[in-house]
N, C-alpha and C positions, 0 to 999 in steps of 0.2 A: 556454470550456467551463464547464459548470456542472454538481452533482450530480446533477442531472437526465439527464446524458448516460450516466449507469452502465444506466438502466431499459433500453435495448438493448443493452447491452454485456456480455459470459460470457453461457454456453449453461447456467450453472445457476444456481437462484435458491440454491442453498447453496453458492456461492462466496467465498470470504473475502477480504477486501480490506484493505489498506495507505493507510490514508493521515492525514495529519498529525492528532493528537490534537484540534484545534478540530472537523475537519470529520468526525470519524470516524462522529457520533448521525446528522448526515444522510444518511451513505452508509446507515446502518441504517434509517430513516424512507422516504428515497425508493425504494430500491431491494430490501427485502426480504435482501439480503447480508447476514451478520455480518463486522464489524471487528476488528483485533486490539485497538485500543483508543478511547476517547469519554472525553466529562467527565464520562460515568455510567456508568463503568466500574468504579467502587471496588469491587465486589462480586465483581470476575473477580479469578480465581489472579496471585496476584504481581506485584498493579498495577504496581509501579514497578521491576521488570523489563519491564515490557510498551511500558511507557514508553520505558526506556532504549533495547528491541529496536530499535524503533517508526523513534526518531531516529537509527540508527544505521540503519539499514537506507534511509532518506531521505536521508543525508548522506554515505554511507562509498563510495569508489570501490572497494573489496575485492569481488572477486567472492566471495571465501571465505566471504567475512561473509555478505555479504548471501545468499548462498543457504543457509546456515546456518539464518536468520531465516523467510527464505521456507519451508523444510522444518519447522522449529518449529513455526509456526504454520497451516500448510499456507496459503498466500498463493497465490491463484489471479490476483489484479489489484493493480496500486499504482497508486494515483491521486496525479499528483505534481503539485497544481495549481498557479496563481501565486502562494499564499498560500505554500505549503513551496516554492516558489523564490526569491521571497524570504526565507522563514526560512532557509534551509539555503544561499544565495547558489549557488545554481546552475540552468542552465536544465535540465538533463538530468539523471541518473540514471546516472553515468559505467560504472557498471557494466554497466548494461543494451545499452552503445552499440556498437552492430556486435557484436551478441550474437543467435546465431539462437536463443536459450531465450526469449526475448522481441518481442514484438509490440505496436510505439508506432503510437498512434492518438491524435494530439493529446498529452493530458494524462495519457494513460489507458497504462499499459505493462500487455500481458495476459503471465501466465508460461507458455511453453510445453512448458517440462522443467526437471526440479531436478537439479543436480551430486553 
């Protein structure tokens, strides 16, 4: 899958999206979403908190957490490609798994409901 697979993916072009800090300007570019963060993001409130969210929200199996983050920043999709699998060594999103708040489509986890 490639970021190209977001342009059909959510029912809103003002959906906000999750996913690893490299690919974040492309989910912005291809798909018209805003992201919680990019390489050109310095100019957004409390960059490296956004940061910090960002990778804990891709790394942490806490459901607490991560729906914490999701509701933050209102996170409608997390894109958890191969590139944040191997950064963060995992295939999944341990949180999202056997979780009816969440709907996996490949790479793509859509958020169904927040905690």
């Amino acid at each position: 899958e490639t970021v190209e697979d977001f342009i059909n993916i959510g029912d809103h072009e003002g959906d906000t999206v999750a996913a690893n800090l490299h690919e974040g300007h492309l989910i912005t570019t291809f798909t018209n979403k805003q992201n919680i963060a990019d390489t050109n993001f310095l100019l957004a409130p409390k960059p490296v908190q956004r940061v910090k969210d960002l990778n804990l929200l891709l790394s942490t199996g806490s459901k607490a957490s991560a729906y914490s983050i999701i509701n933050k920043y209102g996170v409608d999709i997390i894109y958890f490609s191969e590139e944040s699998k191997k950064m963060f060594k995992s295939d999944v999103l341990r949180y999202a798994e056997e979780n009816e708040c969440f709907e996996r489509k490949g790479n793509i986890y859509l958020v169904k409901c927040t905690q």
